[in-house]
TORTI-997179 format. One record per residue (C-alpha): residue in one letter; x negated, y negated, z negated. Coordinates in pm, whole numbers, plus 50000, padded with zeros to 5 digits. Example, Ala and Ser with C-alpha at 12.3 -4.5 7.8 and 13.67 -1.06 7.14 Angstrom:
! residues 2
site vose=a&east=48770&north=50450&up=49220
site vose=s&east=48633&north=50106&up=49286
This chain:
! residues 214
site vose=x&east=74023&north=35733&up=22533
site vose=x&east=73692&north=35654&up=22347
site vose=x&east=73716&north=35688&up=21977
site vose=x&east=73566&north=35392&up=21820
site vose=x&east=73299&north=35418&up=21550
site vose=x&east=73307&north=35237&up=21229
site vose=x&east=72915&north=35083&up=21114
site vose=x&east=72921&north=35042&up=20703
site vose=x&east=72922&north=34664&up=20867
site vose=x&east=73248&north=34704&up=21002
site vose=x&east=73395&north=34859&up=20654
site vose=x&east=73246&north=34594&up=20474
site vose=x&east=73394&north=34327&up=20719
site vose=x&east=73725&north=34584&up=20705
site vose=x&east=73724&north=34579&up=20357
site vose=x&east=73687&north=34182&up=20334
site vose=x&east=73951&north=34147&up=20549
site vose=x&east=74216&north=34387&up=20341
site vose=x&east=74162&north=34165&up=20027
site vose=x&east=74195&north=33893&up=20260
site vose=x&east=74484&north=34017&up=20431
site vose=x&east=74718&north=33997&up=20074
site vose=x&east=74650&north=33673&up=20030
site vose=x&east=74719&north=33555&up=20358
site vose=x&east=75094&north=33811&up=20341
site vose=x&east=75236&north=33520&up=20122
site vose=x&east=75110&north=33245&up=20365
site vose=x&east=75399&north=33101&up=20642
site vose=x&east=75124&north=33063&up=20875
site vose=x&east=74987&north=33363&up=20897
site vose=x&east=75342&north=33465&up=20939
site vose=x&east=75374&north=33246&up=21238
site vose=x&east=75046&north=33400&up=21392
site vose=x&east=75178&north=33742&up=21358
site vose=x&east=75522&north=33666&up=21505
site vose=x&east=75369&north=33470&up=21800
site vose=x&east=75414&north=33710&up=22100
site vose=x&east=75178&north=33452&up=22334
site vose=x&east=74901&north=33494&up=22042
site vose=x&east=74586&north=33659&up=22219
site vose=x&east=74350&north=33891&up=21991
site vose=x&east=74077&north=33591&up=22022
site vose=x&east=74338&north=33311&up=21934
site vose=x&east=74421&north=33547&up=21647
site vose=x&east=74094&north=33576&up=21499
site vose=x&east=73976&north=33216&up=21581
site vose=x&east=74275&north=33163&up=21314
site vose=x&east=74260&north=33426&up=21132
site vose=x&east=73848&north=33275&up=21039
site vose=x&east=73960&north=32906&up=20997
site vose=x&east=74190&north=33008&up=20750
site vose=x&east=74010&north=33289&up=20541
site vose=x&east=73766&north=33010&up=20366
site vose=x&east=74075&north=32787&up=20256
site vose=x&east=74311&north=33121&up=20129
site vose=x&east=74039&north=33276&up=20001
site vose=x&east=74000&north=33018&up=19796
site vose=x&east=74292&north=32964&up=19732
site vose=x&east=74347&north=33383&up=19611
site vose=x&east=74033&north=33343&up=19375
site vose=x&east=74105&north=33036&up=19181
site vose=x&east=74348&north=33104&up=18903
site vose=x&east=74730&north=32918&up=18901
site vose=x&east=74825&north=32624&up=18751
site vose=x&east=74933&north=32610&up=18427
site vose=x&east=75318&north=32531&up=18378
site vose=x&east=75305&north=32530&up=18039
site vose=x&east=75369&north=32220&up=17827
site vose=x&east=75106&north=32012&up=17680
site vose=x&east=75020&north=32173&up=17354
site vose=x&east=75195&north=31911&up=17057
site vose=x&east=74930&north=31861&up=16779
site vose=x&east=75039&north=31969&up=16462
site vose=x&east=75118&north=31704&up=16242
site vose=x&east=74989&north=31744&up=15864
site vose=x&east=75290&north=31834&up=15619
site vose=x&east=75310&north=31531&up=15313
site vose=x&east=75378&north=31674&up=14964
site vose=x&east=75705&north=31545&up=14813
site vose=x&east=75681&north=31404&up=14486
site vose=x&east=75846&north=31710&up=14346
site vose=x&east=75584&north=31921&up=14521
site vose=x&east=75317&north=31701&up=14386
site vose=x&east=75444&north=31645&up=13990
site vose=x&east=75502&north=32056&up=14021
site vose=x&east=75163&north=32073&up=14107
site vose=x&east=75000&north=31823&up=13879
site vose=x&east=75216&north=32023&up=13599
site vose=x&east=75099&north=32314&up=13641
site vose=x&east=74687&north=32200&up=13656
site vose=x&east=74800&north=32009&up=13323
site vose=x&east=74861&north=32369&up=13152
site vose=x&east=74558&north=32491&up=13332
site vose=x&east=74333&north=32280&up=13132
site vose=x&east=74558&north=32240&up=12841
site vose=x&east=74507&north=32636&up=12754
site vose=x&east=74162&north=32641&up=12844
site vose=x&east=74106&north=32393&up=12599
site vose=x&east=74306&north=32560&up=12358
site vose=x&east=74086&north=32921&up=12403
site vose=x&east=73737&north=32726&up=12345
site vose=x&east=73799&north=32423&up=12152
site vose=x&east=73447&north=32412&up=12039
site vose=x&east=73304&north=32473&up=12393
site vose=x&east=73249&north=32117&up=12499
site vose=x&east=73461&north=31778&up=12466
site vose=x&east=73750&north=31841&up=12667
site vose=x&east=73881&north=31464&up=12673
site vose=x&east=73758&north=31343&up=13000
site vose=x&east=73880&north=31736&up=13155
site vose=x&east=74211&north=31599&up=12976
site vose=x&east=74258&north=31226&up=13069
site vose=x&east=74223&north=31358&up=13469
site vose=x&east=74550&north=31556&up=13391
site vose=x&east=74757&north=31385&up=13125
site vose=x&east=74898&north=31035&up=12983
site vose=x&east=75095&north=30873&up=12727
site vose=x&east=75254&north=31078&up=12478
site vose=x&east=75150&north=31443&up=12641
site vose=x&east=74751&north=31343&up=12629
site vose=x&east=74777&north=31213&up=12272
site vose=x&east=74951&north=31537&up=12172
site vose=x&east=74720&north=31828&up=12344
site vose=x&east=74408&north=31584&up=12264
site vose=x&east=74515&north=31601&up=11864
site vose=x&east=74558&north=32025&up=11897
site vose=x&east=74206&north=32055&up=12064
site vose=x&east=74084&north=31854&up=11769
site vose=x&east=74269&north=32010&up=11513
site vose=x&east=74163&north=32388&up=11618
site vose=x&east=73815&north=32276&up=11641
site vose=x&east=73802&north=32131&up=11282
site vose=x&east=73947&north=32499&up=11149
site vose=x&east=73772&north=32648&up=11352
site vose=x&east=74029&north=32860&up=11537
site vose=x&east=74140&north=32937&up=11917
site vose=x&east=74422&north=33059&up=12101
site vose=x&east=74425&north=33410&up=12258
site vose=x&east=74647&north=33562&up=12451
site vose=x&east=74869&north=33425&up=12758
site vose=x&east=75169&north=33173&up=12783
site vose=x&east=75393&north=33188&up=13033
site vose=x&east=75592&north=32912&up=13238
site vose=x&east=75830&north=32856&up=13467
site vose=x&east=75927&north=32507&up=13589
site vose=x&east=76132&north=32355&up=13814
site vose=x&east=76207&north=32046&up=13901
site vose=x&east=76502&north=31867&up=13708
site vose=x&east=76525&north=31496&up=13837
site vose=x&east=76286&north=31324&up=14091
site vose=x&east=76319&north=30910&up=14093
site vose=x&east=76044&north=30723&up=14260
site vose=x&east=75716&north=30754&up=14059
site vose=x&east=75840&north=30975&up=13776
site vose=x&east=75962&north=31335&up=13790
site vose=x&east=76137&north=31542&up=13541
site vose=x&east=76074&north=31902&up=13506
site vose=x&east=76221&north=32190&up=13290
site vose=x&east=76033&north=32472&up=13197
site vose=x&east=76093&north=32807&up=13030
site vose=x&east=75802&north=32873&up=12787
site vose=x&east=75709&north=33243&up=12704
site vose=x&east=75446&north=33276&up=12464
site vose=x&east=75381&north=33616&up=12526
site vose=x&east=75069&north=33792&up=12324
site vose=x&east=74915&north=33462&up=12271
site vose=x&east=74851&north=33362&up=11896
site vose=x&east=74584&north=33109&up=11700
site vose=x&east=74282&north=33297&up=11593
site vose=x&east=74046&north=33220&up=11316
site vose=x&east=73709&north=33189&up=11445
site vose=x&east=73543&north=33283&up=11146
site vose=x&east=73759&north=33562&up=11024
site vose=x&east=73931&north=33657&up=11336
site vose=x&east=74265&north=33714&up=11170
site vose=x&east=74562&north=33497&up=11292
site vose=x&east=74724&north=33201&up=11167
site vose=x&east=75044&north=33161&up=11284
site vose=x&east=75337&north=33344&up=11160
site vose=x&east=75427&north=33529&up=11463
site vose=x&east=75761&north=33728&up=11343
site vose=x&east=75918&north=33370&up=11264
site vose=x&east=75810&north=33206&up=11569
site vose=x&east=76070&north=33121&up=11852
site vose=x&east=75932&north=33360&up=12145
site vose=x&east=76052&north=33175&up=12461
site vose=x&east=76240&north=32798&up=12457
site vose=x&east=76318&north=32530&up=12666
site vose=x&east=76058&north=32249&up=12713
site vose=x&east=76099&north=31936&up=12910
site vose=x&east=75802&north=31694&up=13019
site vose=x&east=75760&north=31379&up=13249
site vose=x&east=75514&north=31360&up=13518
site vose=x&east=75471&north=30992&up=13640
site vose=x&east=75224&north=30812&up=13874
site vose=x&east=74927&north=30602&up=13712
site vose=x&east=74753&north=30290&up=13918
site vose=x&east=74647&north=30507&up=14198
site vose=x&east=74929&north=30733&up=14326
site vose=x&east=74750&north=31024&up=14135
site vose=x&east=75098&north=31229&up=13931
site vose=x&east=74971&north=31296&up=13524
site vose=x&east=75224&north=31473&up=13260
site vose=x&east=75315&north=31177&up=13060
site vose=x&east=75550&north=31318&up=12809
site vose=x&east=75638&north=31676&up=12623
site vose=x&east=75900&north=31743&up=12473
site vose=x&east=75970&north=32115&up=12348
site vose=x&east=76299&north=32192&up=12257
site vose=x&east=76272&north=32554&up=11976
site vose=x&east=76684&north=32558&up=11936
site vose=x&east=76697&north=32611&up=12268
site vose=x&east=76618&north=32992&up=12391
site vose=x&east=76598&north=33065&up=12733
């Protein structure tokens, strides 16, 4: 018997063929070539190269996807306790920096963006009255608010007021003002926040309450 050579052509081909020949283990017809006992060795490989284009093909593209259409993510809405929670707490925001440079600039328009009613007439008559002394609050207050009642366009909240290390400073002296072993450290405080003309949720009304510690 005659030992056959293998060319570097015939590896290559061999080689094809073996990548080939996985894909075309999962196809039935291949299957049915290979279990075909009248099959000849030509009728075999007159099969064998109609098919490699197609199953090659086939082994080289990538699956389908069975994965579900990808829902788009819809865009969460702030409640109105979210949003008179959040239009409380930029209130403060401005309220204290007003309070720590009265002097600094006019503060009423910064003001009128945040507050209404009763709560803008009050904070707008401190920023005044500090800047006529002249004086200024250092130091930091602390809150912590929560939602009370929620009806429609107007939200109640109740918040625990810490004043902390802040005090009213002179500017001219630097001493402070206010009478700080006296004062009522931490007390209840309630406020309304309510919606004007446009939807957009300002504090409306302050009220704190000192004879109540919390």
């Amino acid at each position: 018997m005659q030992n056959a050579t293998l060319t570097s052509g015939d590896h290559e081909k061999g080689t094809k063929k073996e990548r080939i020949d996985r894909c075309l283990a999962a196809s039935s017809a291949y299957i049915a070539c290979l279990g075909s006992d009248t099959m000849t060795a030509r009728h075999l490989r007159t099969v064998f190269l109609a098919m490699t284009a197609v199953i090659a093909a086939s082994c080289t593209s990538s699956p389908p996807s069975n994965s579900a259409p990808t829902t788009p993510t819809s865009t969460a809405v702030a409640t109105p306790s979210d949003a008179a929670l959040s239009a409380y707490n930029a209130f403060w925001t401005v309220v204290d920096a007003a309070y720590a440079a009265p002097q600094s600039k006019s503060w009423d328009a910064d003001l009128k963006r945040v507050g209404s009613g009763q709560a803008l007439a009050s904070v707008l008559a401190d920023v005044a009255n500090y800047a006529s002394l002249p004086a200024h609050v250092q130091g930091r207050i602390q809150r912590s608010p929560r939602v009370q009642s929620a009806s429609g366009d107007r939200v109640s909240i109740s918040d625990c007021v810490d004043l902390g290390d802040s005090r009213v400073v002179s500017d001219t002296t630097g001493q402070g003002l206010n009478d700080l072993k006296n004062r009522v450290q931490r007390f209840r405080s309630r406020s309304d926040v309510v919606t004007d003309a446009t939807g957009r949720w300002l504090v409306d009304r302050t009220a704190p309450a000192l004879d109540e510690p919390c």
